[in-house]
C-alpha positions as CSV (number, residue, x, y, z in Angstrom):
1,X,13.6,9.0,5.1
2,X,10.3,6.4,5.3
3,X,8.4,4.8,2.4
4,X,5.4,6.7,0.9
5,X,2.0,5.1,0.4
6,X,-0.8,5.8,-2.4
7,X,-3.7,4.1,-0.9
8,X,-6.3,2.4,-2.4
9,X,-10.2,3.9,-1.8
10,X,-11.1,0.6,0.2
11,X,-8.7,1.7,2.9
12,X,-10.4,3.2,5.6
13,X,-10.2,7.2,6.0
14,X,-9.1,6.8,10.1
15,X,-6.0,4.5,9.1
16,X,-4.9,7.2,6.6
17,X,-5.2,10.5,9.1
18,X,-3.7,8.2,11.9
19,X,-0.4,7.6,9.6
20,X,-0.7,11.5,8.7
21,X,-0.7,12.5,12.0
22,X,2.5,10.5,12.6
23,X,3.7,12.3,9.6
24,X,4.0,8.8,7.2
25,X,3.4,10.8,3.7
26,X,-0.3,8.9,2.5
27,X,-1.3,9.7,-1.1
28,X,-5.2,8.5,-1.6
29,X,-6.7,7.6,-5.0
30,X,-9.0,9.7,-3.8
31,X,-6.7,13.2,-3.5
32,X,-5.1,11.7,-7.2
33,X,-8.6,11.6,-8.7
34,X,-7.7,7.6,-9.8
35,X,-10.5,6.0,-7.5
36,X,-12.1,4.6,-10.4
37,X,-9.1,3.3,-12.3
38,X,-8.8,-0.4,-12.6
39,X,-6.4,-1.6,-9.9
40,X,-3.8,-2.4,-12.6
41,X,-3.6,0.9,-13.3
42,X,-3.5,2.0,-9.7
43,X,-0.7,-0.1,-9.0
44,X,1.4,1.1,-12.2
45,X,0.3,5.3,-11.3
46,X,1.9,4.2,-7.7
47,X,5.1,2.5,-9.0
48,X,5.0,5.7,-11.1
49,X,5.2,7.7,-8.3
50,X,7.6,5.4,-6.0
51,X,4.8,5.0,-3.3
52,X,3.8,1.3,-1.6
53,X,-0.1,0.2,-2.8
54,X,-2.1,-0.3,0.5
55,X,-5.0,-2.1,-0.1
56,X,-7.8,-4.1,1.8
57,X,-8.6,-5.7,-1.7
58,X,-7.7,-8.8,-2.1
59,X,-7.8,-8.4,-6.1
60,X,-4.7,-6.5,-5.9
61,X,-3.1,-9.9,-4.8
62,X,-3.7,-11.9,-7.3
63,X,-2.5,-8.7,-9.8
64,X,0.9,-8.8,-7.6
65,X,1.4,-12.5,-7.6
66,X,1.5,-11.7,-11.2
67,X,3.7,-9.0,-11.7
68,X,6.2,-10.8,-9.6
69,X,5.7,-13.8,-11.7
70,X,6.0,-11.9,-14.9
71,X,9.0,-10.2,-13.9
72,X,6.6,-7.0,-14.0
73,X,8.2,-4.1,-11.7
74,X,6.3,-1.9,-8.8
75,X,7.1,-0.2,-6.1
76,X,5.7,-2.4,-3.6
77,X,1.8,-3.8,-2.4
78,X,0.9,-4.1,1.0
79,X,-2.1,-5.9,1.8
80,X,-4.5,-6.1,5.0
81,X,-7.5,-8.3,5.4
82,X,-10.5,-6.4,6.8
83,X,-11.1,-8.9,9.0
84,X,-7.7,-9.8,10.3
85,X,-6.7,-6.7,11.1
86,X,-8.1,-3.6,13.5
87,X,-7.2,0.1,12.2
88,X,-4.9,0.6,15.2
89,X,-2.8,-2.5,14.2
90,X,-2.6,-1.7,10.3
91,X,-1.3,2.2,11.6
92,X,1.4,0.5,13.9
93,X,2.1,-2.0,11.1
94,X,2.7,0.2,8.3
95,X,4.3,3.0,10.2
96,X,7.2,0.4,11.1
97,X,7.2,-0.8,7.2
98,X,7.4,2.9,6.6
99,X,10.1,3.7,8.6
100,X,13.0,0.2,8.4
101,X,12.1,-0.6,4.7
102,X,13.8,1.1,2.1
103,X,12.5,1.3,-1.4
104,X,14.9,-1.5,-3.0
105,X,13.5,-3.7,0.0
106,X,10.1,-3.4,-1.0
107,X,10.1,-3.4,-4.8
108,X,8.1,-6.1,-6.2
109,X,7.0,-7.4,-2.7
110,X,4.1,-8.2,-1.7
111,X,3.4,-8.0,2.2
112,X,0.4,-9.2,4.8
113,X,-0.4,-7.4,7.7
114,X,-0.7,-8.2,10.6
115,X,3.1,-8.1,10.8
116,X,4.2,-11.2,12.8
C-alpha cells in the first residue's frame, strides 16, 4: 500500500495529474476546500487525515523544523524547491517516497527533493 499526499495549492496542477495517472492517491487543498487555511492548519488537517504535506513553500519548513522540535506529531512534509526541481523529477521522486516509505517512516520527517 503507498503513502497518500494532501498537497498544498503552490504545487503545480501537472505534478498532481502525473502522480494520479500512476495511481499515487493526491488530495489537493484545493478538492478539501482548505486552500486558504494557514499552513499550520494545513499540515494538522493532513496529519488528520494520514497523508504526507507536499509543498513548494518554503514556510512549511520552518513550521516542520518546529513541530519536530517541539515534539509536535504529523504525518509527514515533503518539500521541493521550485527552482531545484523540474515537474518530471518531483513525479519520479514522490512516486518512489510513495511506494518504499511507510507511514511510521515518514512521521515527523521532513524530506527535500530532489531525492539524491
Amino acid at each position: 500500500m503507498s503513502l497518500a499526499y494532501y498537497f498544498d495549492h503552490h504545487v503545480p496542477f501537472a505534478i498532481c495529474e502525473g502522480l494520479r495517472s500512476r495511481s499515487i492517491d493526491i488530495l489537493t487543498t484545493v478538492d478539501d476546500g482548505s486552500e486558504h487555511w494557514s499552513d499550520e492548519a494545513i499540515l494538522q488537517r493532513a496529519t488528520e487525515l494520514g497523508r504526507l504535506v507536499f509543498t513548494q513553500d518554503a514556510d512549511f519548513l520552518a513550521i516542520g523544523c518546529e513541530w519536530v522540535k517541539s515534539r509536535r506529531h504529523f504525518a509527514g512534509l515533503v518539500y521541493g524547491h521550485q527552482l531545484r526541481i523540474t515537474i518530471g523529477q518531483a513525479i519520479r521522486d514522490l512516486e518512489l517516497i510513495a511506494a518504499v516509505m511507510t507511514p511510521g517512516a515518514m512521521r515527523d520527517r521532513v524530506e527535500w527533493l530532489p531525492l539524491r
